[in-house]
N, CA, C and O atoms as CSV, one atom per row, in Angstrom:
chain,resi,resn,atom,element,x,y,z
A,1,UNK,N,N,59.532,-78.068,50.853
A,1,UNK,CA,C,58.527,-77.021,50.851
A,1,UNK,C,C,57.758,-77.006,49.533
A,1,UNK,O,O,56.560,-76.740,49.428
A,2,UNK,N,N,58.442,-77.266,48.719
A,2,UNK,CA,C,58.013,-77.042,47.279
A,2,UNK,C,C,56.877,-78.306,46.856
A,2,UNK,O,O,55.876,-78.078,46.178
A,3,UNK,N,N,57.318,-79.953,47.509
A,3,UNK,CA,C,56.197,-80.646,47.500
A,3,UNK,C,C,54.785,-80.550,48.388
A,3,UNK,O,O,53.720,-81.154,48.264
A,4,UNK,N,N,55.220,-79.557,49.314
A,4,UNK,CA,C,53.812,-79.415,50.193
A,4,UNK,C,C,52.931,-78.448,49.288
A,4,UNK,O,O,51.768,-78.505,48.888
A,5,UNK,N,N,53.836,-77.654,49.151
A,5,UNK,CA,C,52.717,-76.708,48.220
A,5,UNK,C,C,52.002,-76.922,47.179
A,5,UNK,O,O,50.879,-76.470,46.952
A,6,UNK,N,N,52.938,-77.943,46.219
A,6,UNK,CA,C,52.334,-79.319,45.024
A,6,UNK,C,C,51.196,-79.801,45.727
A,6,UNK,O,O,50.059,-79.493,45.370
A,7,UNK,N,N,51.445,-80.609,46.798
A,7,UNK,CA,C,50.330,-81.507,47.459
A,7,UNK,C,C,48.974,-80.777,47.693
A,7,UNK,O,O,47.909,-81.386,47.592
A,8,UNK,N,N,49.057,-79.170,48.077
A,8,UNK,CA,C,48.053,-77.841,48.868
A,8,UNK,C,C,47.047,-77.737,47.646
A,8,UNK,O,O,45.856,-78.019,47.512
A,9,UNK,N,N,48.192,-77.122,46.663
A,9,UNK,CA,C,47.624,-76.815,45.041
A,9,UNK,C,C,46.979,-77.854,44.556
A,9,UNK,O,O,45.983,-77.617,43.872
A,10,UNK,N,N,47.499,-79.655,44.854
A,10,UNK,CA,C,46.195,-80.310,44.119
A,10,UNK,C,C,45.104,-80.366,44.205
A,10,UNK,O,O,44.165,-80.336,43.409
A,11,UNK,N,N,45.312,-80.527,46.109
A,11,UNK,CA,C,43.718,-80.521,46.836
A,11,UNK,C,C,43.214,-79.442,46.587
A,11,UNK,O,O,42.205,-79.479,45.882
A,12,UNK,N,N,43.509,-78.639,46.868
A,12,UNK,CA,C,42.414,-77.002,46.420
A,12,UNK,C,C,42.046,-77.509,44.743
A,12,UNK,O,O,40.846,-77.674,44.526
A,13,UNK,N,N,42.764,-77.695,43.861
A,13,UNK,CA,C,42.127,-77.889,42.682
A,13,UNK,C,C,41.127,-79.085,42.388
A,13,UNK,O,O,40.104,-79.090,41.703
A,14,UNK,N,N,41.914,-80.398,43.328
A,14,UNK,CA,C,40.553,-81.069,43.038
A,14,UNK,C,C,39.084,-81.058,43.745
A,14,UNK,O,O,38.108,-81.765,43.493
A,15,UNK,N,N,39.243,-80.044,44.695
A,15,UNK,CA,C,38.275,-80.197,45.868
A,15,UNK,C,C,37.403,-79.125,45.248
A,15,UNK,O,O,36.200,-79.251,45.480
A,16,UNK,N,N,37.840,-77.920,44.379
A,16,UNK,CA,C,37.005,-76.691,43.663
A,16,UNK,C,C,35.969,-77.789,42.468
A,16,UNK,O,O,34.754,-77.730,42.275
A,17,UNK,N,N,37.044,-78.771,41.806
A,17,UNK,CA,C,36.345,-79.048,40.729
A,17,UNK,C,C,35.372,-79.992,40.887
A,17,UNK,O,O,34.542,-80.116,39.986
A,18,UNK,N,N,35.284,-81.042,42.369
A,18,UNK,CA,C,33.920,-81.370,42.788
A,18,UNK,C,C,33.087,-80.658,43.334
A,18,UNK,O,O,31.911,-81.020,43.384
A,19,UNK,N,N,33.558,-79.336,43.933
A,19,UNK,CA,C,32.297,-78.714,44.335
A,19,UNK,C,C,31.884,-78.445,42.559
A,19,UNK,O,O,30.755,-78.920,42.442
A,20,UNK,N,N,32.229,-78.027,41.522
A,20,UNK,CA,C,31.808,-77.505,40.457
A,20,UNK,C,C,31.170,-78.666,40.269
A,20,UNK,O,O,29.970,-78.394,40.272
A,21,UNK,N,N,31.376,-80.189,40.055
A,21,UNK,CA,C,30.433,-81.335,39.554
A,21,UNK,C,C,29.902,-81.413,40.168
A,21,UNK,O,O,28.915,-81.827,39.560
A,22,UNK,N,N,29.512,-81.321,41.587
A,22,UNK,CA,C,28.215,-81.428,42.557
A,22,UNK,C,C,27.316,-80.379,42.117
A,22,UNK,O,O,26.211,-80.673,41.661
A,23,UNK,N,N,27.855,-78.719,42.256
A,23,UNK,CA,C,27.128,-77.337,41.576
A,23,UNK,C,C,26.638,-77.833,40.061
A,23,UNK,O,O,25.796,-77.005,39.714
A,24,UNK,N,N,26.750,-78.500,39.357
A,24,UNK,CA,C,26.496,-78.642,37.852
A,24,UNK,C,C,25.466,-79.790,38.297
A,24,UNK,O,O,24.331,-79.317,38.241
A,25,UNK,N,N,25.451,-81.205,38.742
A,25,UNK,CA,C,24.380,-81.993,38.663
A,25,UNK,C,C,23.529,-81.494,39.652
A,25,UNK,O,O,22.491,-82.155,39.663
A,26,UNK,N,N,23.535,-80.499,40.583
A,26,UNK,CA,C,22.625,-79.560,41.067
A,26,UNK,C,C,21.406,-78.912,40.178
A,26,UNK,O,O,20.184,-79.040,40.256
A,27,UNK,N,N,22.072,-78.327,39.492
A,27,UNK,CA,C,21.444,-77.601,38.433
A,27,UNK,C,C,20.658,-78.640,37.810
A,27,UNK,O,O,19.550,-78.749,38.336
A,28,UNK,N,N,20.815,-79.210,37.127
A,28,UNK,CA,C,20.194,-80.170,36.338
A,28,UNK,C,C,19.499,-81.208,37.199
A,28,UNK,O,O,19.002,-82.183,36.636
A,29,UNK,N,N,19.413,-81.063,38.702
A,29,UNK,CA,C,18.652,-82.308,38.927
A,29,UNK,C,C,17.489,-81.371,39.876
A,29,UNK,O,O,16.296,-81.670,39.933
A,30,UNK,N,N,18.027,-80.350,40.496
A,30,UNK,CA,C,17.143,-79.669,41.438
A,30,UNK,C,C,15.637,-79.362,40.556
A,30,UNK,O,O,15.339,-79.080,39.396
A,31,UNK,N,N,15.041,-79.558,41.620
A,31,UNK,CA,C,13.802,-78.816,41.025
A,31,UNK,C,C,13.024,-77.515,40.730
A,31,UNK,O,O,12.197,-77.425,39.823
A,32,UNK,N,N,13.247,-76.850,41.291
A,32,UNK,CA,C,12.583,-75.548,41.351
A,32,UNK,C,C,14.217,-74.472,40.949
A,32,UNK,O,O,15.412,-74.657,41.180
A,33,UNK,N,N,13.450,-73.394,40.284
A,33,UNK,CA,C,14.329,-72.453,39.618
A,33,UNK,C,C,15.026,-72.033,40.457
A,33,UNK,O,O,16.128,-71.691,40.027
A,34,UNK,N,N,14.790,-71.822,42.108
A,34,UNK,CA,C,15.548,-71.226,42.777
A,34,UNK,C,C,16.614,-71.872,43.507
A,34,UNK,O,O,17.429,-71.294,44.227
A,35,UNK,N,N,16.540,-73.387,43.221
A,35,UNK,CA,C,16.809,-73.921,43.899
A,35,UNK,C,C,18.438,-74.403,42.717
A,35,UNK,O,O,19.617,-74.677,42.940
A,36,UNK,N,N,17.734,-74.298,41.730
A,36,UNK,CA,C,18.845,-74.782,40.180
A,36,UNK,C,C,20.038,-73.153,40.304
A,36,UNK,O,O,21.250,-73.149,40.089
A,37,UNK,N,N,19.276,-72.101,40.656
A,37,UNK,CA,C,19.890,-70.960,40.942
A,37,UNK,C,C,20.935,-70.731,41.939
A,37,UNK,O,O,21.880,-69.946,41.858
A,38,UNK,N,N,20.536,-71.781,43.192
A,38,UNK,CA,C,21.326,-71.794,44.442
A,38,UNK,C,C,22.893,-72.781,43.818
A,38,UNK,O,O,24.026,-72.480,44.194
A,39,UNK,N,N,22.607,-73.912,42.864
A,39,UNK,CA,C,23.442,-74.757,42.933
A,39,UNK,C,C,24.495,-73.895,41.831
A,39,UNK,O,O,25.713,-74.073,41.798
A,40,UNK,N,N,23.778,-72.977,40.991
A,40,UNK,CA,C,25.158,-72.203,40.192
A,40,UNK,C,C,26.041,-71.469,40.760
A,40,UNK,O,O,27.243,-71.294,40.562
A,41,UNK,N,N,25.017,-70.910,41.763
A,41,UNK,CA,C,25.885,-69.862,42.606
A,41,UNK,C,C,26.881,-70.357,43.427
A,41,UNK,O,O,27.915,-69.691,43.486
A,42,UNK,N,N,26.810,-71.290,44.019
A,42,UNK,CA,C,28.188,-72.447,44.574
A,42,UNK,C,C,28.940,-72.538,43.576
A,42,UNK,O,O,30.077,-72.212,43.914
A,43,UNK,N,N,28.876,-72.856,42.363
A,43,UNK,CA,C,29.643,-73.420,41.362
A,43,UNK,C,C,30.451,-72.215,41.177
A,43,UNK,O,O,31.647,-72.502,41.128
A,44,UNK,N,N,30.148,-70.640,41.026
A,44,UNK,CA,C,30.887,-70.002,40.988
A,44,UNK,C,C,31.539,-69.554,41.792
A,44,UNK,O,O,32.584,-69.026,41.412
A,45,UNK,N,N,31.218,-69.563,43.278
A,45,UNK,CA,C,32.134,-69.056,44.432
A,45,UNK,C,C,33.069,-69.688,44.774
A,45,UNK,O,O,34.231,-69.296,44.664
A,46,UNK,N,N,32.554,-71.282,45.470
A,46,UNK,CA,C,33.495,-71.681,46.374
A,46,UNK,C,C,34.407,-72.692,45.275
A,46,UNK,O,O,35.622,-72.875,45.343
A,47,UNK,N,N,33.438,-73.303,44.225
A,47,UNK,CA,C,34.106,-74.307,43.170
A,47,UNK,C,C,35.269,-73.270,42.535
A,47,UNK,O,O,36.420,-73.564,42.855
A,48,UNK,N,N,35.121,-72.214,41.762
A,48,UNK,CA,C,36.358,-71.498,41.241
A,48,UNK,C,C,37.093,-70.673,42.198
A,48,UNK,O,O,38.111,-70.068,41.862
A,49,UNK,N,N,36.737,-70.640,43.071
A,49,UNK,CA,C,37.446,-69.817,44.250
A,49,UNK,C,C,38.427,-70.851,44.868
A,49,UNK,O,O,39.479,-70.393,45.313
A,50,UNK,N,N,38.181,-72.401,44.964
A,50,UNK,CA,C,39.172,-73.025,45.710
A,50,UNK,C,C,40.085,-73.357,44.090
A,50,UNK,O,O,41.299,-73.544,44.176
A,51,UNK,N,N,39.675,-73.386,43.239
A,51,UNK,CA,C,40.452,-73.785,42.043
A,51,UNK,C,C,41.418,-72.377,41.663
A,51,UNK,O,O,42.531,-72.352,41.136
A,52,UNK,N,N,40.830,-71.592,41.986
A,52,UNK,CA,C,41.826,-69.840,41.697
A,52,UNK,C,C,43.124,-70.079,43.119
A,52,UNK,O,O,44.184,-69.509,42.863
A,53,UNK,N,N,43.104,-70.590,44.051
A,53,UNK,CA,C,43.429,-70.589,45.148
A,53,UNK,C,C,44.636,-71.778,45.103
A,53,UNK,O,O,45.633,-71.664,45.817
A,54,UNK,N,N,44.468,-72.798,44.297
A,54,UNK,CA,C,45.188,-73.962,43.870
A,54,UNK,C,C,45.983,-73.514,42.956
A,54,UNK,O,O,47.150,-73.850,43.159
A,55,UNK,N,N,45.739,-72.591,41.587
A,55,UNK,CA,C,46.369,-72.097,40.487
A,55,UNK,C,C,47.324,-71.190,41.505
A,55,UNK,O,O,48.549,-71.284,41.430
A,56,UNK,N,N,46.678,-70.304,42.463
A,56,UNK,CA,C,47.686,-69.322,43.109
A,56,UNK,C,C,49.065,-70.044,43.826
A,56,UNK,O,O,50.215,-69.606,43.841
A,57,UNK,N,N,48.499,-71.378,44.448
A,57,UNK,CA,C,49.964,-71.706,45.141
A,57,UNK,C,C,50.649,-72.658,44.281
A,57,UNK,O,O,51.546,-73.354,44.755
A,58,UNK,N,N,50.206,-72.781,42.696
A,58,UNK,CA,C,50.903,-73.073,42.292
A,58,UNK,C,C,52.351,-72.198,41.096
A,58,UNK,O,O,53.321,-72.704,40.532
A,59,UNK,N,N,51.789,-70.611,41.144
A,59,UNK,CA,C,52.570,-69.964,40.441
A,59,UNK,C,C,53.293,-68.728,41.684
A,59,UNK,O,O,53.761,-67.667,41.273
A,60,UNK,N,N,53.280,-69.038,43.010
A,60,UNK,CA,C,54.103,-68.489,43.865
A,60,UNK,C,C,53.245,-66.734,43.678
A,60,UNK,O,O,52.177,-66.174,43.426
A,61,UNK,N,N,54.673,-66.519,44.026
A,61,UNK,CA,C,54.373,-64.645,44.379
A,61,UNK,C,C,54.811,-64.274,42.661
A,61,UNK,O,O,55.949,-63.922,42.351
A,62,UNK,N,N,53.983,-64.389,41.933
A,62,UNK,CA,C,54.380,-63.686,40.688
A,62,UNK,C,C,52.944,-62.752,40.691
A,62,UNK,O,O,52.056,-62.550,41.519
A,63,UNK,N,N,53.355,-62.087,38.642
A,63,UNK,CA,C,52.360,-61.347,38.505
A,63,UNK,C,C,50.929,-62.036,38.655
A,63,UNK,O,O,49.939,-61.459,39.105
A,64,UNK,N,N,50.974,-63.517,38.156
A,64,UNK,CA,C,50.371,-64.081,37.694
A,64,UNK,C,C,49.513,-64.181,39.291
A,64,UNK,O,O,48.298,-64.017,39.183
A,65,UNK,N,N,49.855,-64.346,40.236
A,65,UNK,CA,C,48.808,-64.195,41.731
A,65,UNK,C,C,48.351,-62.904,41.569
A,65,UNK,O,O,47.139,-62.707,41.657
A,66,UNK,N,N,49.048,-62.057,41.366
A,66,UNK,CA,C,47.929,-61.217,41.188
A,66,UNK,C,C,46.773,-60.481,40.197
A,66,UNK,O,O,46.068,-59.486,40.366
A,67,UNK,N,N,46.897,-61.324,39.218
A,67,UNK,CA,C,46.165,-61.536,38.258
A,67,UNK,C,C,44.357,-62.375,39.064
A,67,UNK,O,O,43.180,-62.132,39.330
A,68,UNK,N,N,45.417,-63.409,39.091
A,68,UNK,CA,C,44.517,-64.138,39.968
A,68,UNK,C,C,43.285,-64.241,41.172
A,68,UNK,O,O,42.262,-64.903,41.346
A,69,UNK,N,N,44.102,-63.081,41.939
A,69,UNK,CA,C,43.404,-62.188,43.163
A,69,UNK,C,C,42.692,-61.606,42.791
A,69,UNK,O,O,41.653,-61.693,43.445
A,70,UNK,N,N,42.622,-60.635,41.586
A,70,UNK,CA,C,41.909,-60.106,40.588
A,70,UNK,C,C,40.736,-60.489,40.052
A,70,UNK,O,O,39.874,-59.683,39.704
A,71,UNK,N,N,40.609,-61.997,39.930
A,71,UNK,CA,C,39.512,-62.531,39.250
A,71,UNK,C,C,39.075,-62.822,40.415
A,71,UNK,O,O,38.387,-61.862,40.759
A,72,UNK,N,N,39.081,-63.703,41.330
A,72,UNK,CA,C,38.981,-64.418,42.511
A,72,UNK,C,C,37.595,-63.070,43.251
A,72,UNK,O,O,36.385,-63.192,43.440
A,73,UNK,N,N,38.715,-61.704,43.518
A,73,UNK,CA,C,37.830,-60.827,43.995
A,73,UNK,C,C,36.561,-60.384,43.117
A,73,UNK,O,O,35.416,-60.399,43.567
A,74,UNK,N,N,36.762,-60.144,42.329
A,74,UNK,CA,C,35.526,-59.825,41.021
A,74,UNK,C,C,34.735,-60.902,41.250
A,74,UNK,O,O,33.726,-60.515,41.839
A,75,UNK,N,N,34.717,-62.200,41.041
A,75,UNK,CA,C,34.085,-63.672,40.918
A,75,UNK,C,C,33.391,-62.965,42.504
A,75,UNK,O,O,32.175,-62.789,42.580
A,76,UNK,N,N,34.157,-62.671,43.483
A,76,UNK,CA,C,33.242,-62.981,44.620
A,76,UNK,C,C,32.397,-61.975,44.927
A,76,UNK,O,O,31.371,-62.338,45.502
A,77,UNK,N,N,32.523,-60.761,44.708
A,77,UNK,CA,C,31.507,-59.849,44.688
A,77,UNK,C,C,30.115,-59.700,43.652
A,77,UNK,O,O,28.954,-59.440,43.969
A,78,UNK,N,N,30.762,-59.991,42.185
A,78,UNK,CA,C,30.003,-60.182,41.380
A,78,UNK,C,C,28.810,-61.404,41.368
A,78,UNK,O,O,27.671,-61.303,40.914
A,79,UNK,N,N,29.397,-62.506,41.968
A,79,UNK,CA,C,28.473,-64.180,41.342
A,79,UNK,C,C,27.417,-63.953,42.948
A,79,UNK,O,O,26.280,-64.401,42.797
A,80,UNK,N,N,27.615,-63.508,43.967
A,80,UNK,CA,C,26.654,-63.157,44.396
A,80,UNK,C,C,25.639,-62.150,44.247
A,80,UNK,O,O,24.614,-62.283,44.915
A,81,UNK,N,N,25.757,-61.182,43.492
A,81,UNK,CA,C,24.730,-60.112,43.396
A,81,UNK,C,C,24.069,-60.342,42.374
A,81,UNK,O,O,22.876,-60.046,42.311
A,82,UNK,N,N,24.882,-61.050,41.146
A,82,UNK,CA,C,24.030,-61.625,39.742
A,82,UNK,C,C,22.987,-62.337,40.354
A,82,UNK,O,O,21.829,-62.176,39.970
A,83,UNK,N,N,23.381,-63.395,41.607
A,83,UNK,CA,C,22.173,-64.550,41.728
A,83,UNK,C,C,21.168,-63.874,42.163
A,83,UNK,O,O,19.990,-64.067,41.862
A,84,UNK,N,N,21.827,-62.615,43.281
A,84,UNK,CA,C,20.358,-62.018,44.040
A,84,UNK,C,C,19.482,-61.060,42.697
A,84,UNK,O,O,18.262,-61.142,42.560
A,85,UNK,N,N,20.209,-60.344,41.961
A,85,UNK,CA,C,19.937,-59.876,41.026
A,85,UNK,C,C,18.392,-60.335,40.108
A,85,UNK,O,O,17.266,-59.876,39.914
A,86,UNK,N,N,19.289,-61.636,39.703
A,86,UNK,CA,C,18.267,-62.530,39.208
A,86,UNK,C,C,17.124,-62.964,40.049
A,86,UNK,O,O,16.009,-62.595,39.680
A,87,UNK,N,N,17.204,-63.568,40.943
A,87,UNK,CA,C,15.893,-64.337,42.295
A,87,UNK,C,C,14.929,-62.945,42.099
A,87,UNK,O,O,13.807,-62.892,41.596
A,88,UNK,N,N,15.672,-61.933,42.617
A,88,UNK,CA,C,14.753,-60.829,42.147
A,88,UNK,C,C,13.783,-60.279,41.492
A,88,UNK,O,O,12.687,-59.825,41.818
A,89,UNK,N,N,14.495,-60.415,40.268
A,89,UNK,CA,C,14.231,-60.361,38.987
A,89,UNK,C,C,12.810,-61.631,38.618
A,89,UNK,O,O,11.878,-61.258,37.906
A,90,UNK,N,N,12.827,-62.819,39.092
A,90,UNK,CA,C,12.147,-63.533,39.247
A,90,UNK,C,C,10.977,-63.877,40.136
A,90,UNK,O,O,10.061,-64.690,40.012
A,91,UNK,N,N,11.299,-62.994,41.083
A,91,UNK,CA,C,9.850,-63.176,42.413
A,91,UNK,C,C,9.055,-61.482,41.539
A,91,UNK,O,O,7.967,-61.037,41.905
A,92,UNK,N,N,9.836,-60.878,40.508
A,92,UNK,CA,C,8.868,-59.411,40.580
A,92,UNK,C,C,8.154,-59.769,39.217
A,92,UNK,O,O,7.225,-58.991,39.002
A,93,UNK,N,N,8.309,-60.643,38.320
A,93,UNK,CA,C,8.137,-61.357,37.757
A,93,UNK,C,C,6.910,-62.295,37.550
A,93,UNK,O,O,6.334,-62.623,36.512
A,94,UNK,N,N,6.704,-62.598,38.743
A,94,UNK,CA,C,5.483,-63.134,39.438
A,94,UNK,C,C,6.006,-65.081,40.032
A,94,UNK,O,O,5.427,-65.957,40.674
A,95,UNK,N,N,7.108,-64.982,39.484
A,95,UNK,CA,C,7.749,-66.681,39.659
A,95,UNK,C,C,7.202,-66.853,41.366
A,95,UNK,O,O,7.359,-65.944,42.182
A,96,UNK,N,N,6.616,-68.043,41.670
A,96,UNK,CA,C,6.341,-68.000,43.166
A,96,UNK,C,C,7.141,-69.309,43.250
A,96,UNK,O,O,6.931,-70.210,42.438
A,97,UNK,N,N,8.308,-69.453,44.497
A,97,UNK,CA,C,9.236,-69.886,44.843
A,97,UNK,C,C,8.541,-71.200,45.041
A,97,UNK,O,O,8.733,-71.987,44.115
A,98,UNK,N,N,7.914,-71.558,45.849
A,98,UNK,CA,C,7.170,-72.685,46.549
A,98,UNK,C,C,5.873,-73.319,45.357
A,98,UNK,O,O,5.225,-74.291,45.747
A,99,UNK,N,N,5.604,-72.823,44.166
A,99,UNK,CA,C,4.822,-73.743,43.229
A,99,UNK,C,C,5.418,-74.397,42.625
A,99,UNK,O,O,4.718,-75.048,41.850
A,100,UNK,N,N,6.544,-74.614,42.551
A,100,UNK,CA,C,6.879,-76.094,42.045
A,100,UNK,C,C,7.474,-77.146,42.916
A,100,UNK,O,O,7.933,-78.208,42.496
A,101,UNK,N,N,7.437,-76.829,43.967
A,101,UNK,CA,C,7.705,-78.045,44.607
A,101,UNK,C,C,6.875,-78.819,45.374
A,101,UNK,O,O,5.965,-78.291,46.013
A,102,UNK,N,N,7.088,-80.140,45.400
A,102,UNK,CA,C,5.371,-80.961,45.694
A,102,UNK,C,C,5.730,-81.589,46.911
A,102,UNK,O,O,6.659,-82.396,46.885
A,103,UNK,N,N,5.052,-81.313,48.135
A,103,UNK,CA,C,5.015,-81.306,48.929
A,103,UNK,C,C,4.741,-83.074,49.332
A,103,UNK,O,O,3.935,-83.706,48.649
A,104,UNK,N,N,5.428,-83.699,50.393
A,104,UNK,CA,C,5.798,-84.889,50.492
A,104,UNK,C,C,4.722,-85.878,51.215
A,104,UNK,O,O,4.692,-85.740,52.438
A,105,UNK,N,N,3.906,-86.772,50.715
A,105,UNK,CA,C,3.061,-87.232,51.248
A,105,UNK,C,C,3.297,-88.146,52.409
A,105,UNK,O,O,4.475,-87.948,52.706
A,106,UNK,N,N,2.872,-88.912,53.106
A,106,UNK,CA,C,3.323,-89.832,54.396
A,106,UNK,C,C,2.562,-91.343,53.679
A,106,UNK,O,O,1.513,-91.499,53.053
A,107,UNK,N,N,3.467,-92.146,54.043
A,107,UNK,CA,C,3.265,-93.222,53.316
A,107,UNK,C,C,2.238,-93.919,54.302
A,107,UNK,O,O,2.306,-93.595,55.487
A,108,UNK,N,N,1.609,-94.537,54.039
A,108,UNK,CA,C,0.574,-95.438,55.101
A,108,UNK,C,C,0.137,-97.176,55.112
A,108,UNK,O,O,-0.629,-97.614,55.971
């Protein structure tokens, strides 16, 4: 039992920390602000959420899960309303979503 849960806990940890390297060269490669905005907001949900989730089955039923649950829940209520927060914050702003991205010509 104890190696399945080893085996559960790696994959959740390594599977959080590529969504986080996919969410990070997101950012830096996407183009448009909202779009660099979309790839953080992954990085904080599902990337530290499957990595909080890996740390959890790896310290059992202690305090320390619920420490954990703790952040996990905060992270998930919070990293979505910051992003909408912000997009917000940015369309009132005058940022128009669709001027930076260049629309795809047809080759001929």
């Amino acid at each position: 039992m104890e190696l399945l849960l080893d085996g559960l806990s790696w994959i959740t940890i390594i599977s959080g920390s590529l969504f986080c390297i996919i969410g990070a060269f997101g950012v830096v490669t996407l183009p448009d602000f909202f779009c660099r905005m979309h790839g953080a907001s992954v990085i904080d949900t599902m990337g530290l959420g499957l990595i909080l989730l890996g740390l959890g089955f790896q310290t059992g039923l202690t305090l320390a899960l619920g420490k954990l649950v703790m952040i996990f829940v905060f992270i998930f209520f919070t990293s979505p309303t910051g992003t909408h927060a912000l997009a917000r914050a940015a369309l009132y702003s005058g940022l128009d979503p669709v001027a930076t991205i260049k629309p795809r010509t047809r080759m001929q």
